[in-house]
C-alpha positions as CSV (number, residue, x, y, z in Angstrom):
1,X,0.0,0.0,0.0
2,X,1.5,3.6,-1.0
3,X,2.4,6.2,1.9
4,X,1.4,9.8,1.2
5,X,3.8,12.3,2.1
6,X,3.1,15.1,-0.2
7,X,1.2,18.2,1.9
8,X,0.7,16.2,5.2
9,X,0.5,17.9,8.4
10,X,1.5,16.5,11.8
11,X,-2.6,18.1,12.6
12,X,-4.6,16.1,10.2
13,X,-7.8,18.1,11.5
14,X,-6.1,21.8,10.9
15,X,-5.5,21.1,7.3
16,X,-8.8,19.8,7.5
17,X,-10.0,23.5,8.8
18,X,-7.5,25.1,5.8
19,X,-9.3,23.6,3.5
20,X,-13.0,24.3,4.6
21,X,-12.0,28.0,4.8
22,X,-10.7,27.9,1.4
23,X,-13.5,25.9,-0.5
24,X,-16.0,28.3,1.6
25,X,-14.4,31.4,0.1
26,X,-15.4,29.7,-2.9
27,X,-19.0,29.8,-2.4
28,X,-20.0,32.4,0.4
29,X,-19.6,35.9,0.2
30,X,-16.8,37.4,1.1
31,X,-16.1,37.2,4.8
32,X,-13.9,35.9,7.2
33,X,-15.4,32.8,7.9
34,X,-13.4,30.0,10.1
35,X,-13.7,26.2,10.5
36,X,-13.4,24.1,13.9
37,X,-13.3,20.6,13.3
38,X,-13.2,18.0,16.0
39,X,-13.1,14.0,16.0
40,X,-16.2,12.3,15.9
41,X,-18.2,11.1,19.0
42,X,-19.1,8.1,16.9
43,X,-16.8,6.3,14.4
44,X,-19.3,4.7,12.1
45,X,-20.0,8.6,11.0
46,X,-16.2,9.4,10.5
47,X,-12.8,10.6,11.8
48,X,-13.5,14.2,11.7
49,X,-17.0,16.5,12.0
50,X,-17.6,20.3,12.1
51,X,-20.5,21.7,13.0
52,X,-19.8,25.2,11.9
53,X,-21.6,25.2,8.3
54,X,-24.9,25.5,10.9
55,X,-23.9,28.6,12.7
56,X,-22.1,30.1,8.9
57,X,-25.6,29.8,7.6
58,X,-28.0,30.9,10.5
59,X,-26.1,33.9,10.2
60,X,-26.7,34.3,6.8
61,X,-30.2,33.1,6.9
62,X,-29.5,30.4,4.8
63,X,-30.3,26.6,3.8
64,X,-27.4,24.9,6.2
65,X,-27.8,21.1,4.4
66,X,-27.6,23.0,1.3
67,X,-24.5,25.2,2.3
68,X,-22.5,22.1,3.4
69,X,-23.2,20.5,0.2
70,X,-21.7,23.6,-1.9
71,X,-18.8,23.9,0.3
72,X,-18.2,19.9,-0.1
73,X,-18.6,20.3,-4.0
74,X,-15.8,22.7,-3.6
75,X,-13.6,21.1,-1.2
76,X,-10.1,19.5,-1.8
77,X,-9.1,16.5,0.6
78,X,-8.6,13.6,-1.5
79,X,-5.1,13.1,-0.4
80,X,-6.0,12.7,3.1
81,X,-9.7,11.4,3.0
82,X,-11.0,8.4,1.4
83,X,-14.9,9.9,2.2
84,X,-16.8,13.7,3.0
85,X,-20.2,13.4,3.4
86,X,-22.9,16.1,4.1
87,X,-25.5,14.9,7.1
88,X,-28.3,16.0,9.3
89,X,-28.9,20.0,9.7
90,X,-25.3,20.7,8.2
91,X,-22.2,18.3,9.5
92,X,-19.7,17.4,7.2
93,X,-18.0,14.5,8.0
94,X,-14.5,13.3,7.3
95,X,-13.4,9.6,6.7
96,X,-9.1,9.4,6.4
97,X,-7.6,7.4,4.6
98,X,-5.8,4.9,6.2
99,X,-2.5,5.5,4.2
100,X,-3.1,9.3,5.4
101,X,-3.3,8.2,8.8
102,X,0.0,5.5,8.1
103,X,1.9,8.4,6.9
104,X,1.5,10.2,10.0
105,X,2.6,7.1,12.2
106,X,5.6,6.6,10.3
107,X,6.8,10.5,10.6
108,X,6.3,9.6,14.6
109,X,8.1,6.7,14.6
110,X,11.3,8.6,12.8
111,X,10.9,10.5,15.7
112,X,9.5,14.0,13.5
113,X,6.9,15.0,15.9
114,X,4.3,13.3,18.1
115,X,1.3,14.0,16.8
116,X,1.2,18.0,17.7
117,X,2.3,21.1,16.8
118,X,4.0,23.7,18.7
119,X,2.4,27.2,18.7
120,X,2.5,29.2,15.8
121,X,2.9,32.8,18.1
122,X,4.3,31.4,21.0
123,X,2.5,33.5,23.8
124,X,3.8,34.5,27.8
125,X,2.1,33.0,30.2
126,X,2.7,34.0,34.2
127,X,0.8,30.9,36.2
128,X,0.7,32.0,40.0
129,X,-0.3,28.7,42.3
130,X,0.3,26.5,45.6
131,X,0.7,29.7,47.3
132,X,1.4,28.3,50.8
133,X,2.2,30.6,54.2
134,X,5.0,31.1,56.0
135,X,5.5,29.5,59.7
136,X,2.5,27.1,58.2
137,X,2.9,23.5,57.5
138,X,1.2,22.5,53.7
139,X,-2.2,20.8,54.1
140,X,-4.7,18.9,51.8
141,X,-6.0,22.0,51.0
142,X,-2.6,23.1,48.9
143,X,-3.1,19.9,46.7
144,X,-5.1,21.0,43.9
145,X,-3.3,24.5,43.4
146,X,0.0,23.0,43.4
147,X,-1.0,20.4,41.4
148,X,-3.2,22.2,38.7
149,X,-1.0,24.9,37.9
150,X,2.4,22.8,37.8
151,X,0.3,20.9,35.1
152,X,-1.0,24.0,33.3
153,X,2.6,25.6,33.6
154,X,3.9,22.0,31.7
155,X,1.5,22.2,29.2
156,X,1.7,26.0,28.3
157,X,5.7,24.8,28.0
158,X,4.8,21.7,26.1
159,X,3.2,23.7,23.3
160,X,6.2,26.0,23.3
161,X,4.6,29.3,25.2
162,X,7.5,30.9,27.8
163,X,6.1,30.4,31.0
164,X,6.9,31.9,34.1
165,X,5.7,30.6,37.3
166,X,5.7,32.9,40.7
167,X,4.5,30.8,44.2
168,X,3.0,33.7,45.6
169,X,3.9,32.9,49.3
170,X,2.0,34.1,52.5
171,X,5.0,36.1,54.1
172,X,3.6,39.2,55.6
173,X,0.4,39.9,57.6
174,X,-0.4,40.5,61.3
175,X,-0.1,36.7,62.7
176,X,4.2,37.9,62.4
177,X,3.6,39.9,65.5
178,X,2.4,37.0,67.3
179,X,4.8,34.8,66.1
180,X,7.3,37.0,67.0
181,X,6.3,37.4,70.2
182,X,6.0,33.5,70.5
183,X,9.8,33.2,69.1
184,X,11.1,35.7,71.7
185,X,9.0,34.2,74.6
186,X,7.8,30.6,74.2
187,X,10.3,29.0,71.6
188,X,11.8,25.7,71.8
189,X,14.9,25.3,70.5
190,X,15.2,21.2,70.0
191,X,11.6,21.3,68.9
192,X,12.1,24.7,66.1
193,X,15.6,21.9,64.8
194,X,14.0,18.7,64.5
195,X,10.4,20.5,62.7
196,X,10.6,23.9,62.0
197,X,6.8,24.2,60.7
198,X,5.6,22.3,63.9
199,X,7.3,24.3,66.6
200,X,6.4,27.6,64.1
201,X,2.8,26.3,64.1
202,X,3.0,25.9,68.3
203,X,4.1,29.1,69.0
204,X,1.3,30.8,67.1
205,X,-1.3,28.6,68.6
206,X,-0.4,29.2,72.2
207,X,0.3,32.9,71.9
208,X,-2.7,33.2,69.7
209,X,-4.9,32.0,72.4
210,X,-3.2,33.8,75.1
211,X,-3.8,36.9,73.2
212,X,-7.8,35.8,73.4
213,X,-7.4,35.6,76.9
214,X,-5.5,38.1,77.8
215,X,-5.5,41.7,76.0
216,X,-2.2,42.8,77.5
217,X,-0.8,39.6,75.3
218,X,-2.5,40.9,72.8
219,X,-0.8,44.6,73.1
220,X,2.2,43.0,72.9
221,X,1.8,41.3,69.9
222,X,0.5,44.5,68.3
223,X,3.7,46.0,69.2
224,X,6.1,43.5,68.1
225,X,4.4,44.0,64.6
226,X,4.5,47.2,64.4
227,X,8.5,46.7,65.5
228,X,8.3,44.9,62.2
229,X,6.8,47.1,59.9
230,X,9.1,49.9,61.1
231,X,12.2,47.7,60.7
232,X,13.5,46.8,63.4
233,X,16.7,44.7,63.0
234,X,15.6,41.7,65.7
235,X,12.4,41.8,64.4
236,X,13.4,41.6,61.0
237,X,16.4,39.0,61.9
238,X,13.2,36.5,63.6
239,X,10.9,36.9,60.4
240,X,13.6,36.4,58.0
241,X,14.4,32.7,59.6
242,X,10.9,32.6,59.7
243,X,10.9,32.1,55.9
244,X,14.0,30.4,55.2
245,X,12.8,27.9,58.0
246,X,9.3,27.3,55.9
247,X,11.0,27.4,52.5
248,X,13.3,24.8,53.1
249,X,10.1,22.6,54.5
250,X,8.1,23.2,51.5
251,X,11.3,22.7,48.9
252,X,11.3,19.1,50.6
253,X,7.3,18.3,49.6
254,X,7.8,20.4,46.6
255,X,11.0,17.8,45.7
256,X,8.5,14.9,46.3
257,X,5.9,16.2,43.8
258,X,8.7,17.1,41.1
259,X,7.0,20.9,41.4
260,X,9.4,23.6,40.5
261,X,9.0,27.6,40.6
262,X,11.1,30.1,38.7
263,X,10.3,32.4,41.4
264,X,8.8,32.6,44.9
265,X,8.0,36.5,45.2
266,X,6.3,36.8,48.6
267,X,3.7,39.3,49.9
268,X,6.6,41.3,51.6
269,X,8.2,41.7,48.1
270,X,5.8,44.5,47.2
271,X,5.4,46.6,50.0
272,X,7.5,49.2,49.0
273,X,5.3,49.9,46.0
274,X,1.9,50.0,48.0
275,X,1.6,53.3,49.0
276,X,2.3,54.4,45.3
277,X,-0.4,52.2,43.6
278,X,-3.3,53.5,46.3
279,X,-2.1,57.4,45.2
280,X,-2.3,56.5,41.6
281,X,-5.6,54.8,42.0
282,X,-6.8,58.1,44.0
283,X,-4.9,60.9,41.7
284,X,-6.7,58.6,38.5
285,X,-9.8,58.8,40.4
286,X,-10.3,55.5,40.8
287,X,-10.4,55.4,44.2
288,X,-11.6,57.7,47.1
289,X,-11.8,58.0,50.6
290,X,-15.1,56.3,52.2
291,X,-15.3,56.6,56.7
292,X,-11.6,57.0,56.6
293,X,-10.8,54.3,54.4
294,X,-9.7,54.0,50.7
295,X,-11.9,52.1,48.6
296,X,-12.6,51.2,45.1
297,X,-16.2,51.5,43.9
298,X,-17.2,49.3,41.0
299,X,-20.9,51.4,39.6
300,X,-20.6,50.5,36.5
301,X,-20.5,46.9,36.7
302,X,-24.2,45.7,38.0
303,X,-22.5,42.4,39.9
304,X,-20.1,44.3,41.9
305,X,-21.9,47.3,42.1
306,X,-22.6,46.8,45.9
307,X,-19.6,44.9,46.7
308,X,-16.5,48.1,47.0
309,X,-12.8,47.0,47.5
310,X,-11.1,48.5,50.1
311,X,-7.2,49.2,48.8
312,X,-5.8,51.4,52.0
313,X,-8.1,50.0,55.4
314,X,-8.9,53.3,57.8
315,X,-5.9,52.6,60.1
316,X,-3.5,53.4,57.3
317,X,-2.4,49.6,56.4
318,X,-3.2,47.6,53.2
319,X,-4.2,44.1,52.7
320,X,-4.8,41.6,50.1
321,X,-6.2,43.4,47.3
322,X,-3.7,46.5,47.2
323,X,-0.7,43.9,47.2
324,X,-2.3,41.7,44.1
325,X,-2.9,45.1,42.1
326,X,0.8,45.7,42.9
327,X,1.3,42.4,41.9
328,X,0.0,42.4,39.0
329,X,1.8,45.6,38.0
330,X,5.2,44.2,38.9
331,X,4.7,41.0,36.4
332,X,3.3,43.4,33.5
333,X,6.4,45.5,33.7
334,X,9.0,42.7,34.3
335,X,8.0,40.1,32.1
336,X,5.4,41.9,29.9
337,X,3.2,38.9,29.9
338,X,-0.1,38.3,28.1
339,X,-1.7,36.1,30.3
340,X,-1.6,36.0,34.0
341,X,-3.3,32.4,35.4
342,X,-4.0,32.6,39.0
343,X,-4.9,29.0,40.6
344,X,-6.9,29.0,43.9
345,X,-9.8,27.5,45.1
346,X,-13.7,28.9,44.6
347,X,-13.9,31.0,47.3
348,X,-12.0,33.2,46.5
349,X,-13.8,34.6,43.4
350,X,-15.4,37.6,44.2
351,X,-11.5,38.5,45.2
352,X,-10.2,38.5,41.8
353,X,-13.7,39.7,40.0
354,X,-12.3,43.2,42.5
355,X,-8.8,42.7,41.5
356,X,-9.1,42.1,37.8
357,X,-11.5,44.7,37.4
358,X,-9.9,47.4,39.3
359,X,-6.6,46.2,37.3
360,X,-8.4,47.0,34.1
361,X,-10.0,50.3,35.5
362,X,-5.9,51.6,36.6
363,X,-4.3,50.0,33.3
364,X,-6.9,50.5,30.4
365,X,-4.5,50.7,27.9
366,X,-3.6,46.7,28.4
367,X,-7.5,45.6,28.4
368,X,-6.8,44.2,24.7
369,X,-3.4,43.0,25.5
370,X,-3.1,41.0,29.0
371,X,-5.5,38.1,29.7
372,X,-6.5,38.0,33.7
373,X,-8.0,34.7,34.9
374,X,-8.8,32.7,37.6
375,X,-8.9,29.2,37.6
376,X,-10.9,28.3,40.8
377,X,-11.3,24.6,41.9
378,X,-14.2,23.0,44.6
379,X,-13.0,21.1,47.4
380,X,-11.3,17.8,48.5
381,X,-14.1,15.6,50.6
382,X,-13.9,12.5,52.8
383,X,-15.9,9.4,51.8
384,X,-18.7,10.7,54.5
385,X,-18.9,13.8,51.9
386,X,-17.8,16.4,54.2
387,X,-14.1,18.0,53.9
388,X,-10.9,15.7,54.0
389,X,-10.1,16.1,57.5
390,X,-8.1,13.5,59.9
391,X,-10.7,11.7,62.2
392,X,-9.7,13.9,65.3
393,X,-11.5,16.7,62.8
394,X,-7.9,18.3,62.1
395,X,-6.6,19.8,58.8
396,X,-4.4,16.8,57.0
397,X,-0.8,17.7,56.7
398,X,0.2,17.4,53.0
399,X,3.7,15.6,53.4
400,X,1.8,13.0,55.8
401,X,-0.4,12.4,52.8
402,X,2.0,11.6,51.2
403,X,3.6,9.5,53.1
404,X,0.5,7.4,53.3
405,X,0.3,7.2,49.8
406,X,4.0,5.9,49.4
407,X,3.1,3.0,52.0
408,X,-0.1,2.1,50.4
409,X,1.3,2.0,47.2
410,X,4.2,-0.1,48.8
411,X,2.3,-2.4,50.5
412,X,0.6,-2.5,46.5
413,X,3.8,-3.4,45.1
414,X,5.0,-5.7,48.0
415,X,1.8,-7.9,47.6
416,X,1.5,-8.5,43.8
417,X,5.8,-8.4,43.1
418,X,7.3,-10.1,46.7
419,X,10.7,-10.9,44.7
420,X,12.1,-7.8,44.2
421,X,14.7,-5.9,46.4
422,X,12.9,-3.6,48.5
423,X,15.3,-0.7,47.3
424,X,13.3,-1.5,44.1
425,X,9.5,-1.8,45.3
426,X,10.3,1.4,47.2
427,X,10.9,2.8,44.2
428,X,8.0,2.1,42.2
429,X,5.6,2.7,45.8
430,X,7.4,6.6,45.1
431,X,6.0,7.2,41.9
432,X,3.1,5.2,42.1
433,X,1.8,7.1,45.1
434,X,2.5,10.2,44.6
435,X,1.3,9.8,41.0
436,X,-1.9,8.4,42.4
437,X,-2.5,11.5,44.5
438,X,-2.0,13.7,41.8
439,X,-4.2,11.9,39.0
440,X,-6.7,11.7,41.5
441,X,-7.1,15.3,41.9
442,X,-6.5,16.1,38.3
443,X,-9.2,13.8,37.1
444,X,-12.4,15.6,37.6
445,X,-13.5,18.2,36.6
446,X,-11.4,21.4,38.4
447,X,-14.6,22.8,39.4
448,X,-16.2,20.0,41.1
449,X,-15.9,18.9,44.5
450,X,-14.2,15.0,44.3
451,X,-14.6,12.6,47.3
452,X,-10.6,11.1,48.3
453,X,-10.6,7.5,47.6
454,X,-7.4,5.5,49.1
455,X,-8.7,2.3,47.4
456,X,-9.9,4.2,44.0
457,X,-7.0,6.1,43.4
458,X,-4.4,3.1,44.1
459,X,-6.4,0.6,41.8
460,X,-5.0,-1.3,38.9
461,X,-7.7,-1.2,37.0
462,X,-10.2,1.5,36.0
463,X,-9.2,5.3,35.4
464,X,-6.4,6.0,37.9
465,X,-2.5,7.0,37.6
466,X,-1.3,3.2,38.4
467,X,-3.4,1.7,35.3
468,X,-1.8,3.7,33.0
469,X,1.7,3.6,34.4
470,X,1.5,-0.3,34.9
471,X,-0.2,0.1,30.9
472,X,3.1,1.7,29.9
473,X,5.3,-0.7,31.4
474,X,3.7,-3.4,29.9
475,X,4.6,-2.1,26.4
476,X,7.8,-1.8,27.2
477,X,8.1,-5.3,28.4
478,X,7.0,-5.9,24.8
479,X,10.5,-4.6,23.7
480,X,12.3,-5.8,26.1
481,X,10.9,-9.3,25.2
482,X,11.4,-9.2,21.4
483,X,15.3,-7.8,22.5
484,X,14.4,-4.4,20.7
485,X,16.3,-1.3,21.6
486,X,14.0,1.5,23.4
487,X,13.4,3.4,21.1
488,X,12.3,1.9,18.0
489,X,12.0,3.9,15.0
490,X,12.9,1.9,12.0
491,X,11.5,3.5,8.3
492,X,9.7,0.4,7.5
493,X,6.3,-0.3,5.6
494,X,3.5,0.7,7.7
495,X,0.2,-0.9,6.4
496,X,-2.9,-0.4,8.7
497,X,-5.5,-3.1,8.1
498,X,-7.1,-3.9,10.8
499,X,-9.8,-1.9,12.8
500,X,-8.1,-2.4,16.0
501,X,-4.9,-0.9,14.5
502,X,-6.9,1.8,13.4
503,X,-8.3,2.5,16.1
504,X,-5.2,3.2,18.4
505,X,-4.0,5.4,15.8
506,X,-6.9,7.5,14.5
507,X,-6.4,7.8,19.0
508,X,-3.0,9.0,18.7
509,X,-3.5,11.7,15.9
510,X,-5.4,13.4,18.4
511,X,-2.9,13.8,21.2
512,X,-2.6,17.5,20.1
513,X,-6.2,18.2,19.9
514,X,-6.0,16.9,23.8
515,X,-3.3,19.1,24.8
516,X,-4.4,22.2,23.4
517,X,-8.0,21.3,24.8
518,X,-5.8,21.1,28.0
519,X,-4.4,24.6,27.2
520,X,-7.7,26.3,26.6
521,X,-10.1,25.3,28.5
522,X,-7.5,24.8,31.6
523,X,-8.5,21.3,32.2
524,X,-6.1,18.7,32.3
525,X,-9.0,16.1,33.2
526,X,-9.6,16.4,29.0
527,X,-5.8,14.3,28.7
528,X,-6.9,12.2,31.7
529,X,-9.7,10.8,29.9
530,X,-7.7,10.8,26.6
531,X,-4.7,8.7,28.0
532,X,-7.9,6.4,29.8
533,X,-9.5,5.7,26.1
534,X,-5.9,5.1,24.3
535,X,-5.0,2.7,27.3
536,X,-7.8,0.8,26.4
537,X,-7.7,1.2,23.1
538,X,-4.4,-0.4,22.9
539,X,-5.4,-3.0,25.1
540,X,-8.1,-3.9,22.7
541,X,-5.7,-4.1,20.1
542,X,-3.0,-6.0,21.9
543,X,-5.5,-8.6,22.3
544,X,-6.8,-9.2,18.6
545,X,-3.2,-7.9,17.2
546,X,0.1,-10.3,17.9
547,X,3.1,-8.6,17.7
548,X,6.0,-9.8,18.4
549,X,4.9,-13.3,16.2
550,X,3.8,-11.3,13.3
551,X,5.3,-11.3,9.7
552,X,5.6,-8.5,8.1
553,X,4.7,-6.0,7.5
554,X,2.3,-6.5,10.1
555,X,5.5,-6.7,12.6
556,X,7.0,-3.4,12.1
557,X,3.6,-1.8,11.9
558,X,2.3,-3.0,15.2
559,X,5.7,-2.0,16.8
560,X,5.4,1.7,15.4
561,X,2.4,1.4,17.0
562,X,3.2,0.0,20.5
563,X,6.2,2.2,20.6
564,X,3.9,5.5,19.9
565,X,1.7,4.5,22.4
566,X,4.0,4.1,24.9
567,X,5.7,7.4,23.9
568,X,2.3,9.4,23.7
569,X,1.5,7.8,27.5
570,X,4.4,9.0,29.0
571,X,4.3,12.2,27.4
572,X,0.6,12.9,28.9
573,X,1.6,11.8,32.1
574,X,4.8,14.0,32.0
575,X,2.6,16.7,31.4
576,X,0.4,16.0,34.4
577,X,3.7,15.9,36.3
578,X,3.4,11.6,36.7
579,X,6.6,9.6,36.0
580,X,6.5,6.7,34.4
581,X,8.1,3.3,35.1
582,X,10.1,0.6,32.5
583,X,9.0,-1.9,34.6
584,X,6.5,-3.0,37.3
């Protein structure tokens, strides 16, 4: 069977698009009319569908059935498609070729792509997550922030964006007064060396409950903070251990989830420029002064009409909202970004509604160029439905999560592979675990709530991070069986004729429809159900397809395939930040 090359594209369904726009122009009027086309929900129909013919002609008040046909009559895909047909109100429907679809494998498996593109206009994203506080241990509740935007940050790099990525960390506020006082008073010394966060945590929690009890405590706090503010060098000496204390703790948890930052800017960081951003906000009149305070008034918008933002509170301080808008301002005019991602969880909405508008009300000159968004998340929930708490009702500390998961996920490994040197099972208990936790939160949908499920997440089978790392391995095994080198990539025939071959690999050409979905949308449960369907798919196809036994050129074939698979698993994963295993 002949392999086209002529006029391929790694992203089958772009050209696809090309090609609608240009028969189009053939038949409408003139206008700028584009083309999304996606795979088919069902198979029997075709590879590819668009929908867009229906919207094209409501607009122009026009026969849709009718439209499609013209633009078919017009189109040119008869290298790539053995079959267009028009049906229901409008769809087109592609059917590829299988030699269209071969040709593509076989440019994968001499290693020319992997079935994406990288951007055209590579963009600048700044993705601000996990976020964590200072003198605080991490909890269940930094999970899905962490998590989320480390993903988002990989796949924003993946497609070839520059990405910059700022953990925004809790390092200024009133609780330093009391844990100052605490340090100077209360401190222990063996405790604050063997766990830093711990004994950081204690001091807080007596003092603060002293300074409930006792408003003398409570003056004295007051004035250790202001001490603070006003530089004092003890002060200042305290607070700065303070942080270099928590930031080594969370560089060890941020180690075991293979999470990196480029920078961790704290609060503290813009303090100097606070002052400056509430006078510009009030010489702009943006801003005025409201029973003593300064506040933003939004009476234009109808939703936050009757909810102000306060940027300079009546005693002369600033909080939250006056350090993001300096925030903000600092990333626009060091790294000139065009989109700024903030990942938190849902409750704080109505925070950055303020903060992005009042952005765009003090910088309207960058409304058209700099994307603001928050992506919020719901919450983590035991299996009684209420939040993920330890049975004594306390907030679960993240690296004992973690640890858990390791030692289920050992005692995983221990059971079902007994023979291997610990050294090794620990090993594979590392990555399993952890990548169990992590699937498990990146698997629904961000927005949901999702109940935590030891059992679930750990399982074998069924749509969780151990199926498809132990689905990976298993390929591999294949090569290591037949003594093939990793990496096979031999320019051989590739003939697909069966169904099941075609299957996996009508899959694969749409690993870059996945990740940009990923990208767009900002939900990397769209590759988590991707990876799910091509695991199976090649499972199916393992099963009806032998491989190894095969003559050709049915040998090489189902190798390019197993190989590709393999490579396209571990490169989702990857970007979900899960390692994968040669063996398990």
């Amino acid at each position: 069977m002949a392999v086209i090359q002529d006029n391929l594209s790694v992203v089958l369904y772009r050209e696809l698009e090309k090609r609608l726009a240009e028969a189009a122009n053939k038949v409408l009027p003139s206008g700028n009319y584009s083309f999304s086309v996606r795979p088919c929900a069902d198979t029997r129909f075709g590879d590819y569908q668009t929908s867009a013919v229906m919207s094209i002609a409501k607009e122009l008040k026009t026969n849709p059935r009718k439209l499609a046909t013209d633009i078919v009559s017009k189109l040119e895909v008869g290298e790539w498609c053995e079959k267009v047909e028009v049906a229901g109100g409008g769809f087109i429907n592609f059917k590829l070729k299988p030699q269209a679809m071969a040709a593509v494998l076989n440019e994968a498996a001499r290693g020319e792509h992997l079935f994406y593109n990288k951007a055209d206009k590579p963009r600048t994203f700044i993705v601000d997550f996990s976020s964590p506080n200072v003198a605080k241990p991490m909890h269940v509740g930094h999970i899905r922030s962490t998590i989320l935007g480390d993903c988002l940050a990989r796949t924003f790099r993946l497609l070839g964006h520059r990405v910059v990525t700022d953990n925004h960390l809790g390092d200024w506020g009133t609780q330093f007064g009391k844990l100052i006082l605490g340090w100077k008073k209360y401190l222990d010394k063996e405790a604050l060396e063997k766990d830093p966060i711990s004994e950081m945590e204690r001091i807080y929690r007596f003092v603060n409950e002293r300074c409930e009890q006792d408003a003398q405590v409570l003056d004295e706090a007051r004035r250790e903070l202001v001490k603070l503010q006003q530089g004092d060098s003890e002060n200042l000496e305290i607070w700065r251990k303070m942080i270099e204390l928590s930031r080594h703790e969370f560089d060890k948890i941020y180690s075991r989830l293979d999470v990196k930052s480029d920078y961790t800017l704290g609060e503290s960081f813009y303090n100097p420029y606070l002052e400056a951003v509430v006078n510009d906000f009030i010489t702009k009149g943006i801003a005025r002064e409201s029973d003593g305070a300064v506040v933003v008034f939004f009476d234009d918008d109808p939703y936050l009409k009757d909810k102000p933002a306060i940027i300079r509170k009546s005693d002369g301080g600033f909080n939250y909202v006056t350090t993001d808008l300096a925030t903000i301002d600092y990333r626009v005019k060091t790294w000139n970004p065009d989109e700024i991602i903030y990942v938190t969880d849902g409750r704080q909405q109505l925070h950055f509604q303020q903060i992005f508008t009042a952005f765009r009300k003090w910088h309207p000159e960058l409304n058209d160029k700099l994307n603001l968004v928050h992506i919020w998340f719901g919450s983590i929930l035991g299996e009684d439905g209420k939040p993920f708490k330890t049975r004594s009702g306390d907030t679960i500390k993240l690296s004992d999560l973690l640890d858990e998961a390791e030692e289920r996920a050992f005692k995983v490994v221990s059971e079902k592979n007994a023979q291997l040197p610990e050294e090794y099972r620990r090993n594979i208990a590392r990555l399993v675990g952890i990548g169990s936790v992590k699937y498990a939160d990146l698997l629904p949908n961000r927005q949901a709530d999702y109940v935590f499920s030891w059992d679930k997440m750990l399982a074998l089978n069924g749509n969780t991070a151990p199926y498809l790392q132990y689905a990976y391995a298993r390929i591999r095994s294949i090569f290591r069986k037949g003594g093939i080198d990793e990496g096979y990539q031999e320019n051989k025939t590739i003939d697909l004729t069966v169904q099941e071959e075609i299957a996996v690999v009508r899959h694969l050409l749409n690993f870059g429809l996945s990740i940009e979905a990923v990208a767009n949308e900002y939900r990397p449960n769209l590759m988590c159900n991707y990876l799910y369907e091509l695991a199976g798919l090649f499972t199916r196809f393992y099963e009806a397809c032998p491989v190894l036994k095969a003559g050709e050129p049915q040998r090489s074939t189902r190798l390019a395939i197993c190989e590709l698979t393999a490579r396209v698993l571990k490169q989702g994963l990857e970007m979900l930040g899960i390692q994968t295993l040669e063996q398990m």
